[in-house]
C-alpha positions as CSV (number, residue, x, y, z in Angstrom):
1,X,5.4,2.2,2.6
2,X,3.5,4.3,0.3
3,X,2.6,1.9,-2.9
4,X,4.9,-0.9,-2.1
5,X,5.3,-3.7,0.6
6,X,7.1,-4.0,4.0
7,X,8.6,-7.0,5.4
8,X,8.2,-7.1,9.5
9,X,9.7,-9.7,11.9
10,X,8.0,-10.9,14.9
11,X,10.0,-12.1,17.4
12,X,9.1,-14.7,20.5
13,X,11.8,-15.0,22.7
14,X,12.6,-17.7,25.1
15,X,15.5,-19.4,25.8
16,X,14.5,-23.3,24.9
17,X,12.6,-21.8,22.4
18,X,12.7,-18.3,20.0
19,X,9.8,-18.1,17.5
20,X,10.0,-16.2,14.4
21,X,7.8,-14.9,12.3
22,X,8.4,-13.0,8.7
23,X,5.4,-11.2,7.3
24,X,4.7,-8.9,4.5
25,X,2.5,-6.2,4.3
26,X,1.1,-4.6,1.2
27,X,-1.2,-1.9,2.7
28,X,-4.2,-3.5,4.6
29,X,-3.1,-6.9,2.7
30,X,-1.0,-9.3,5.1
31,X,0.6,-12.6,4.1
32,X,3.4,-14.9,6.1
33,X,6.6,-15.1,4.1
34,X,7.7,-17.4,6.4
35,X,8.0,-18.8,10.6
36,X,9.3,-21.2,12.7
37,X,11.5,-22.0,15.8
38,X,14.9,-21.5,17.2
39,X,15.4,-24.2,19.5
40,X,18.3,-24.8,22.0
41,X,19.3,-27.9,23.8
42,X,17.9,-27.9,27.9
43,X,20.9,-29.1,29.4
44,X,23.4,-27.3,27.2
45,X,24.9,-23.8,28.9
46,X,23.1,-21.1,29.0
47,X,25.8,-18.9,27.2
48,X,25.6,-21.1,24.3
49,X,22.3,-21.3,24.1
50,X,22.5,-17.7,23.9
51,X,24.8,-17.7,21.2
52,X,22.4,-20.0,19.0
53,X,19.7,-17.7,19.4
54,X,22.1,-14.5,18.8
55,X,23.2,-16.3,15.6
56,X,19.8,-17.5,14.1
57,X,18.2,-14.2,14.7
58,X,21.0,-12.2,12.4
59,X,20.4,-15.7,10.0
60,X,16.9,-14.8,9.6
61,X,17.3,-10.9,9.2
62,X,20.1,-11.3,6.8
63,X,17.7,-13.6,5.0
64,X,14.5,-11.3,5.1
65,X,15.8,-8.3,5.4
66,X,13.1,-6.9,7.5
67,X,12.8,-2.7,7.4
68,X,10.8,-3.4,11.1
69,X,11.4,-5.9,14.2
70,X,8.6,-5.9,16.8
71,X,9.3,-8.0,19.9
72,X,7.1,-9.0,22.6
73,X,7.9,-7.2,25.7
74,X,8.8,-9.7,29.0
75,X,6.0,-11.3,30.7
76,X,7.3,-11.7,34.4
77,X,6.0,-14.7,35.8
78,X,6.4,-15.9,39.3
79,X,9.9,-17.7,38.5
80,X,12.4,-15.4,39.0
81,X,14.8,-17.6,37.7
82,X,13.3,-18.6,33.9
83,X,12.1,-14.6,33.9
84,X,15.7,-13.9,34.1
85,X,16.8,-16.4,31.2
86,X,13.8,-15.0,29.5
87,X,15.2,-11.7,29.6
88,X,18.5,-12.9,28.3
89,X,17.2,-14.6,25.7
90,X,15.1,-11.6,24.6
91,X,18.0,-9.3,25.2
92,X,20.1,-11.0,22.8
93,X,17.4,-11.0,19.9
94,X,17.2,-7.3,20.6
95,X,21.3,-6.9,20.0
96,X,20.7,-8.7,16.9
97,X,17.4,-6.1,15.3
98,X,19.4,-3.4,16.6
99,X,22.8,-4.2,14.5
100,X,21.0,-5.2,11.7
101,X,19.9,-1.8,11.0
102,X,16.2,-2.9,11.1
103,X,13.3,-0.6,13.0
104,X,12.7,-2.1,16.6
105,X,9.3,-2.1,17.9
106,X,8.3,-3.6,21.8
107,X,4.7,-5.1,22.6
108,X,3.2,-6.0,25.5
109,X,1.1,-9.6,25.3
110,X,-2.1,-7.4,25.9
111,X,-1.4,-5.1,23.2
112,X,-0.9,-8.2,20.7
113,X,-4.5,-10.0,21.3
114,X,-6.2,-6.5,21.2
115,X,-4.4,-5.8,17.9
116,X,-5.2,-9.4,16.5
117,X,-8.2,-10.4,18.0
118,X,-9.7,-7.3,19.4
119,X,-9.9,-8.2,23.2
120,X,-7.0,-7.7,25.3
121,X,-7.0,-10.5,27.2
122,X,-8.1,-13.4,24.6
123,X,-7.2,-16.9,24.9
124,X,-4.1,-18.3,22.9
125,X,-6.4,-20.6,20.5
126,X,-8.1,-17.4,19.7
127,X,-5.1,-15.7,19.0
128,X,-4.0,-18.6,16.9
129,X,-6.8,-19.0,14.8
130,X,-7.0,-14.9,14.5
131,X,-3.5,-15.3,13.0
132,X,-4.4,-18.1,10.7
133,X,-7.1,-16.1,9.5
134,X,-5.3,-12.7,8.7
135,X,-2.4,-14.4,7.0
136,X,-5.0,-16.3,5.2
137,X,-3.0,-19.8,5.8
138,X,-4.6,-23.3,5.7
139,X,-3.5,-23.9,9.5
140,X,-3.0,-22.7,12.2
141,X,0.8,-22.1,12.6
142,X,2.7,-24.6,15.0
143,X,4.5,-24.5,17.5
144,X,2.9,-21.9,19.3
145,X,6.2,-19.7,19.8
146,X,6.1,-19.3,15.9
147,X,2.0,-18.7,16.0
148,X,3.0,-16.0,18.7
149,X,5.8,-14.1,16.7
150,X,3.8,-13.7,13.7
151,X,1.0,-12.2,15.7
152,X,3.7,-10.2,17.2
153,X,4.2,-8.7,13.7
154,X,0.7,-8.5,12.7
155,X,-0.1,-6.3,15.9
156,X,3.0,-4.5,14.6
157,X,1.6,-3.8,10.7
158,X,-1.8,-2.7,12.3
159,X,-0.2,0.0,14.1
160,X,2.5,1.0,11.2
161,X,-0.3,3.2,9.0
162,X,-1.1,5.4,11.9
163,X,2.7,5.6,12.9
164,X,3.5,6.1,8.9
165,X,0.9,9.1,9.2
166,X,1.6,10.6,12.3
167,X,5.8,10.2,11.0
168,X,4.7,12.4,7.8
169,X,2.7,14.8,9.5
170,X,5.6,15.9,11.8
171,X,8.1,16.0,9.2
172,X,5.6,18.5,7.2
173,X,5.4,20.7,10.1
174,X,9.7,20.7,10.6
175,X,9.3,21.9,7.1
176,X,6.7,24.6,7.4
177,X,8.3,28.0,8.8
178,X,7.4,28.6,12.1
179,X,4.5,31.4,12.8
180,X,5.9,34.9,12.0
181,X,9.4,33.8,10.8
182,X,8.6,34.9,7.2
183,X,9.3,38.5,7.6
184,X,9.4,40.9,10.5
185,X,7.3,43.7,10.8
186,X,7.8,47.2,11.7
């Protein structure tokens, strides 16, 4: 990202409800481009449900064009059964980053509060007002799935300058000869 800007998706999944979040970053400079929710119907199948998510997922990368996705890793909870939709619903956002070509990045919920508010295990308003705050935005971003996806992407462009450096630093040493392979001696 030397010099320019990067757009980054946060992703929410769930099945009733998928939030997205679109943000740009121009170096330590973050602003929301934009967020919101993909809802689905409770009593419709779960297969099309699916599909609505699949769908509005590729609609918003094709839209954005995002060069990085960063998804919040599954929470399992003590119901089995909406941990498993969970999953399916998150598994099908994931199909949808991966064919769009887009960088695909996983976060715990721990690793998301300690990269936007600085404690691992803060509370959601904090979180919320954290992400209002570091997008500089006028409220706090509703519903809460699209609060969480942006500071799913914000924990994402906090960690992309060391990544960035680290990605440099070992492509300079592939193209550095190896100790002793400029000559032999005799």
């Amino acid at each position: 990202m030397l010099g320019g800007s990067r757009i980054i998706l946060g992703l929410d999944p769930g099945t009733a409800a998928t939030g997205y979040g679109v943000v740009e970053q121009r170096g330590a400079h973050l602003a929301a481009v934009a967020y919101g929710v993909i809802e689905t119907p409770a009593g419709m199948q779960l297969h099309h449900r699916l599909d609505i998510i699949f769908r509005q997922v590729v609609a918003v990368l094709e839209r954005y064009r995002p060069e990085a996705a960063a998804v919040e890793s599954l929470f399992f909870n003590v119901n089995v059964k909406t941990a498993l939709a969970v999953g399916q619903a998150r598994g099908v956002a994931l199909l949808a980053c991966s064919r769009s070509g887009c960088d695909l990045f996983e976060y715990t919920p721990q690793q998301v509060k300690l990269a936007v508010v600085g404690y691992g295990k803060a509370e959601k308003a904090q979180v919320q007002e954290m992400v209002r705050v570091l997008l500089h935005l006028d409220h706090t971003p509703s519903p809460d799935h699209a609060s969480d996806a942006l500071g799913v992407a914000i924990c994402h462009a906090h960690g992309a300058g060391m990544r960035d450096g680290v990605n440099r630093s070992l492509a300079a040493a592939t193209r550095r000869p190896a100790d002793g392979a400029q000559g032999s001696r005799s």
